[in-house]
ROPA-268869 format. One record per residue: x, y, z of N, C-alpha, C in turn; residue in three letters. Coordinates in steps of 0.02 Angstrom, whole numbers, plus 50000, padded with zeros to 5 digits. Each point is the difference from the previous one (the first is absolute). Layout:
# residues N
((X Y Z) (X Y Z) (X Y Z) ala)
...
# end
This chain:
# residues 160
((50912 50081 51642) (49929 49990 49989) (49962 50040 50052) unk)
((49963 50056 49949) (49956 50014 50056) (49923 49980 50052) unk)
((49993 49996 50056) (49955 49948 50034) (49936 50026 49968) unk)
((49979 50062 49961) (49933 50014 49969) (49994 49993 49928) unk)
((50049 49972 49979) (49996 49977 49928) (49998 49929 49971) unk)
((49977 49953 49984) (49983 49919 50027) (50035 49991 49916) unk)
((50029 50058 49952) (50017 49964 49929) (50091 50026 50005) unk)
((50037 49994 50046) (50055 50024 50010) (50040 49940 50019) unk)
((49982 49928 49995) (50056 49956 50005) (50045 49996 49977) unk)
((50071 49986 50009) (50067 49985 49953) (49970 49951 49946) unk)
((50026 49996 49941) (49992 49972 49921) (50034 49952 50047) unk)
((50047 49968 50028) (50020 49933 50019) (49943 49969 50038) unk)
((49978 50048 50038) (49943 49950 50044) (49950 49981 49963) unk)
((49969 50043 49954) (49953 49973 49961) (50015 49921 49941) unk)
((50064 50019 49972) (50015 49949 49995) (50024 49954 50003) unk)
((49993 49982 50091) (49997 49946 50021) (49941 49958 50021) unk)
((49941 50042 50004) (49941 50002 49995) (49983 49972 49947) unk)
((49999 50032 49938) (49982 49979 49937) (50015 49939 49991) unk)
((50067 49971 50003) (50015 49928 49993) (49968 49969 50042) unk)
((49988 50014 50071) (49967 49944 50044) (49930 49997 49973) unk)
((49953 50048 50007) (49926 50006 49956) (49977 49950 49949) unk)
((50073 50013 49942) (49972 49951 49942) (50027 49950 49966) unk)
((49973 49977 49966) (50001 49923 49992) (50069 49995 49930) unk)
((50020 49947 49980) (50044 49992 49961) (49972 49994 49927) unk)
((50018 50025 49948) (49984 49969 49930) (50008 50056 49948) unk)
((49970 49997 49942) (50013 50028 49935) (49944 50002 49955) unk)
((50019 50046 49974) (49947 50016 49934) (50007 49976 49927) unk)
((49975 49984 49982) (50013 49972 49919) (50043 50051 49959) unk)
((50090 49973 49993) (50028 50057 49956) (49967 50013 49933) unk)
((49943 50002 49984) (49958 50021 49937) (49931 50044 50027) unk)
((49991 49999 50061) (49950 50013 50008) (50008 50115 49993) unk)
((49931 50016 49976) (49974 50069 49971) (49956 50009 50047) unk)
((50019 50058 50061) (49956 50020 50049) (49955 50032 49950) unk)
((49943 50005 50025) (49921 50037 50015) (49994 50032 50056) unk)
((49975 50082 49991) (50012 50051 50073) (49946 50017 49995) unk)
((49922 50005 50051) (49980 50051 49988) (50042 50073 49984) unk)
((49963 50028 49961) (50010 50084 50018) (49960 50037 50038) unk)
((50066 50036 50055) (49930 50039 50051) (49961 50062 49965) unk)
((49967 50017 50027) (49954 50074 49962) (49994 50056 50053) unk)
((50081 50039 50032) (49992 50042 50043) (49979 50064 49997) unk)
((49972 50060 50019) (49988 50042 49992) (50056 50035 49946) unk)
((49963 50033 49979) (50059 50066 49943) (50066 50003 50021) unk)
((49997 50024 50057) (50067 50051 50023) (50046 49914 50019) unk)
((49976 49950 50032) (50057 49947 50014) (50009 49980 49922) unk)
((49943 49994 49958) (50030 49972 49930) (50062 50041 49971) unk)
((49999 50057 50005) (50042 50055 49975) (50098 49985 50064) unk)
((49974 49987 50060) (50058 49969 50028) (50043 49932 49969) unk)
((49944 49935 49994) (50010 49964 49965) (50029 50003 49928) unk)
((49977 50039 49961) (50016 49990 49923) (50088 50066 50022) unk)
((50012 50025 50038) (50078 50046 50007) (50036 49917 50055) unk)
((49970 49982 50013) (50050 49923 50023) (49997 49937 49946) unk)
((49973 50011 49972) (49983 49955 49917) (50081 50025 49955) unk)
((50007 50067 50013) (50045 50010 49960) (50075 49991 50029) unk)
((49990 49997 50078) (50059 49979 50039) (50020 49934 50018) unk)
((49986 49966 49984) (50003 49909 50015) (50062 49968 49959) unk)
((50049 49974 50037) (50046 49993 49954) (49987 49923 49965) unk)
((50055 49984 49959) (49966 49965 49955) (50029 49910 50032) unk)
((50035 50004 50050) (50021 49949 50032) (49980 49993 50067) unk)
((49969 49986 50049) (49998 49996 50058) (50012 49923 50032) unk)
((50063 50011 50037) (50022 49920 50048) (50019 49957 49955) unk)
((50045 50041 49934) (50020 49964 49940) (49967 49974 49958) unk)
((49918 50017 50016) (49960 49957 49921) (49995 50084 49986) unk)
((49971 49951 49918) (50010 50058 49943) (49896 50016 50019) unk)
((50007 50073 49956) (49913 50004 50021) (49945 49973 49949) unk)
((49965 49971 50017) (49952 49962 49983) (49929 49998 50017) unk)
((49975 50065 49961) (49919 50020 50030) (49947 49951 50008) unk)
((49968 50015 50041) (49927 49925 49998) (49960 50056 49932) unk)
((49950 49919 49984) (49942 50051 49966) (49933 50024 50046) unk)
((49952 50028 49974) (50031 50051 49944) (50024 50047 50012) unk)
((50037 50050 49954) (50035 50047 50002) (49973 50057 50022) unk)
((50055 50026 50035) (49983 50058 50050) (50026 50042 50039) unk)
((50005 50055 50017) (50058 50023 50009) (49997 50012 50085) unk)
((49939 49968 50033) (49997 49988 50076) (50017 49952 49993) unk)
((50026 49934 49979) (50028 49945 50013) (50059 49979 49979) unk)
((50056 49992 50016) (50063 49947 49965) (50021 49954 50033) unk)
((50044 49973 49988) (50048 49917 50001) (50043 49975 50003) unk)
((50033 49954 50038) (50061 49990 49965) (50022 49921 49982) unk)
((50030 49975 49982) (50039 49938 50001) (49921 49963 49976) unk)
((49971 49939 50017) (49944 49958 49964) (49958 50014 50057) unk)
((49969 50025 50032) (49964 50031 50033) (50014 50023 50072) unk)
((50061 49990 50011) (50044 49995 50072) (49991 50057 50049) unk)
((50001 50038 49965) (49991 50079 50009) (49948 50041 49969) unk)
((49930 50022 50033) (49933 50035 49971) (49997 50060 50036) unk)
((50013 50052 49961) (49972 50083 50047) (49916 49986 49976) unk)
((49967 50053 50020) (49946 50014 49992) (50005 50068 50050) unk)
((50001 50067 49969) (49984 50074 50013) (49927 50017 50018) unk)
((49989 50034 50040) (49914 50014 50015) (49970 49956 50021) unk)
((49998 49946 50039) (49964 49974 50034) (49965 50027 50043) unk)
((49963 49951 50051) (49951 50031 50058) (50053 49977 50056) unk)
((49978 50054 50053) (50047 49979 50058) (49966 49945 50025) unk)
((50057 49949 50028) (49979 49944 50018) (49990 50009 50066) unk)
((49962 49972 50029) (49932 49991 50068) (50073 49976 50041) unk)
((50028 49964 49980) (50078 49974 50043) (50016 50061 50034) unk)
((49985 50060 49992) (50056 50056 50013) (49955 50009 50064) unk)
((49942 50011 50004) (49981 50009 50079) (49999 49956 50054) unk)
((50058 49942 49968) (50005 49945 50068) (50061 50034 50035) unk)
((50008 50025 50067) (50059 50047 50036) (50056 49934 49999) unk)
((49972 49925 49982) (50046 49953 50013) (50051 49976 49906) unk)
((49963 50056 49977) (50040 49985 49908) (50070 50006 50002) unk)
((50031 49956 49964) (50077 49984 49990) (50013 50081 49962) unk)
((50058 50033 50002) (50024 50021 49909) (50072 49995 50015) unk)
((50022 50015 49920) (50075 50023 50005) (50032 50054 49960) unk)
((50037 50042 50033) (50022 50067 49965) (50065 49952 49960) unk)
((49980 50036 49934) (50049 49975 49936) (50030 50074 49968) unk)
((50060 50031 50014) (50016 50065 49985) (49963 50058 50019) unk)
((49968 49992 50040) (49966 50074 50014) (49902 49982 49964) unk)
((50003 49942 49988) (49942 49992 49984) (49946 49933 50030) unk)
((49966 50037 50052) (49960 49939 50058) (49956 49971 49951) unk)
((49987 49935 50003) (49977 49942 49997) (49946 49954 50041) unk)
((49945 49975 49988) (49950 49973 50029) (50036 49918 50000) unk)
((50006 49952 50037) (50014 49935 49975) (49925 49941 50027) unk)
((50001 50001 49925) (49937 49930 50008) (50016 49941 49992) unk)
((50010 49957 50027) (50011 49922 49969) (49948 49963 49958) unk)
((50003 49973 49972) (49937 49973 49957) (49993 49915 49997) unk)
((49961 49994 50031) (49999 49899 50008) (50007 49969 49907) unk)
((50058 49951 49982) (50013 49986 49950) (50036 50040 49961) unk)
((50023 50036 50018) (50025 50056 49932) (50076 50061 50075) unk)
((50021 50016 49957) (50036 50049 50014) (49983 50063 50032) unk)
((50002 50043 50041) (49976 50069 50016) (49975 50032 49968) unk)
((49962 50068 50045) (49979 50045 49960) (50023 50078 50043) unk)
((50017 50040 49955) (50030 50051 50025) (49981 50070 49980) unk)
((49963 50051 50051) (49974 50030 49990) (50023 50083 50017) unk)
((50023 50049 49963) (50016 50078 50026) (49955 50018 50045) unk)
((50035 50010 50057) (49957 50060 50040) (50042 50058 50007) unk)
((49947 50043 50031) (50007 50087 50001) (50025 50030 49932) unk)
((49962 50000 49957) (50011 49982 49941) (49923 50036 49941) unk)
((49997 50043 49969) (49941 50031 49963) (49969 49960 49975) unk)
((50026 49944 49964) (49977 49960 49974) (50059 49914 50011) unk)
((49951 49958 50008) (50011 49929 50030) (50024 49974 49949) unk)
((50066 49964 50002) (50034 49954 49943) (50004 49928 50040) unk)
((49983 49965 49958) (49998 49926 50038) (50051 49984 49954) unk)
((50042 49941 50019) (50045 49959 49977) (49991 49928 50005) unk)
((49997 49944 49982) (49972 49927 50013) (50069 49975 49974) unk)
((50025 49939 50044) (50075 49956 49981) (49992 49943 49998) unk)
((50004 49954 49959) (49967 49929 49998) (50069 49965 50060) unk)
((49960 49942 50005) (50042 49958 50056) (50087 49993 49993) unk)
((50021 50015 49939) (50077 50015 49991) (50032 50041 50012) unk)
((49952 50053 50013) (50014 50049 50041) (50001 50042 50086) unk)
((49972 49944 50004) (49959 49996 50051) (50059 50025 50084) unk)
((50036 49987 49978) (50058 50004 50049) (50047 50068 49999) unk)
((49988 50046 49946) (50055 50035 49970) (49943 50044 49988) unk)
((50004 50083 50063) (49964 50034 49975) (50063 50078 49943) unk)
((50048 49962 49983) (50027 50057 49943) (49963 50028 49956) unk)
((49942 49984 49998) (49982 50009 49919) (49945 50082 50041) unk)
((50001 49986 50069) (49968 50058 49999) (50053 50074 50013) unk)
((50077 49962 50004) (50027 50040 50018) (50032 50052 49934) unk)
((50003 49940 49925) (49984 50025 49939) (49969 50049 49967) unk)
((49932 49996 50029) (49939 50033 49993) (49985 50072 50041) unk)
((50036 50017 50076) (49989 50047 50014) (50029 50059 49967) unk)
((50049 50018 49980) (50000 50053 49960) (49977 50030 49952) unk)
((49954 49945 49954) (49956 50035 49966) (49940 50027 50034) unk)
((49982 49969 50047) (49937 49994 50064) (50002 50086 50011) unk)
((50057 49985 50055) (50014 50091 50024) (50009 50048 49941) unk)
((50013 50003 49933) (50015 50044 49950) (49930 50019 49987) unk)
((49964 49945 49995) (49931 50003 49984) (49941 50008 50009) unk)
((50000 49968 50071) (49932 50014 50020) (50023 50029 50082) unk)
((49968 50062 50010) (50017 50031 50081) (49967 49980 50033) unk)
((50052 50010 50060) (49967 49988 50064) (49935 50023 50021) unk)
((49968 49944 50041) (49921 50054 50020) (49989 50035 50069) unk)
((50057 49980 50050) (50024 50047 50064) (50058 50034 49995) unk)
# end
C-alpha cells in the first residue's frame, strides 16, 4: 500500500471492515430493485454502454437480474443483492484523505458503509465512476467486486 493513495487497502481488510460497519439481515427473496439511472456526460455514457456489454451474467453466484428501468448504465444481480450503476457523480467521500478503498484485481475501489443496508462501492481513477451497492448479505464478502473487475478494466480506462 502506497502511503499517497488512501484506496489501496488489501480486499481482506476491507472486508473486515465491511462486516464490522454493518448490521445483519435480508432482503425480501421477491423483492425487484428500482435504480436511478445516472445521466453522465457522452463520452462516460459511451464507457458505460462498452461495460454494459461486458458484465457477466453471474456475479458471487447469482444469476443477473436488472433493476428497473431498463438501461444499459445500470444492472443486477441475484433479487437486488448486487446493483451497478455506470456514470455516476463522484462521490464528495473521495476528498476525505481519511476514505477507506479496496483494490479488487487491479481495480481501486471507494468503500462506503451505509447505516441499515450493505455498502457502497465506488471506482476511482477511473473516466467514468461505477458504483456497486451489496445489500446486508453481502455485506461481508467483497467478491462480487472482484467478479466485476475485469469487465471494469476492459471497459472503462484509467484516468491517471
Amino acid at each position: 500500500m502506497s502511503s499517497h493513495r488512501p484506496f489501496g487497502l488489501p480486499v481482506a481488510a476491507a472486508a473486515a471492515a465491511v462486516l464490522l460497519l454493518s448490521a445483519a439481515g435480508c432482503s425480501s427473496p421477491d423483492a425487484k430493485v428500482s435504480a436511478p439511472v445516472p445521466s453522465p456526460p457522452a463520452e462516460e455514457a459511451a464507457f458505460c454502454r462498452a461495460l454494459a456489454k461486458e458484465l457477466p451474467d453471474t456475479v458471487a453466484g447469482l444469476e443477473r437480474n436488472d433493476p428497473e428501468p431498463d438501461s444499459e448504465l445500470t444492472a443486477g444481480w441475484g433479487d437486488a443483492a448486487i446493483v451497478l450503476r455506470c456514470g455516476v457523480p463522484r462521490p464528495d467521500k473521495m476528498n476525505d484523505p481519511q476514505a477507506q478503498g479496496v483494490d479488487a484485481e487491479g481495480v481501486n475501489w471507494l468503500f462506503e458503509p451505509r447505516q441499515g443496508d450493505g455498502p457502497r462501492f465506488t471506482t476511482t481513477y477511473r473516466k467514468a465512476y461505477v458504483e456497486v451497492t451489496l445489500d446486508e448479505r453481502y455485506a461481508h464478502d467483497v467478491g462480487p467486486l472482484v467478479d466485476l473487475a475485469a469487465p471494469v478494466e476492459k471497459a472503462v480506462p484509467k484516468s491517471v
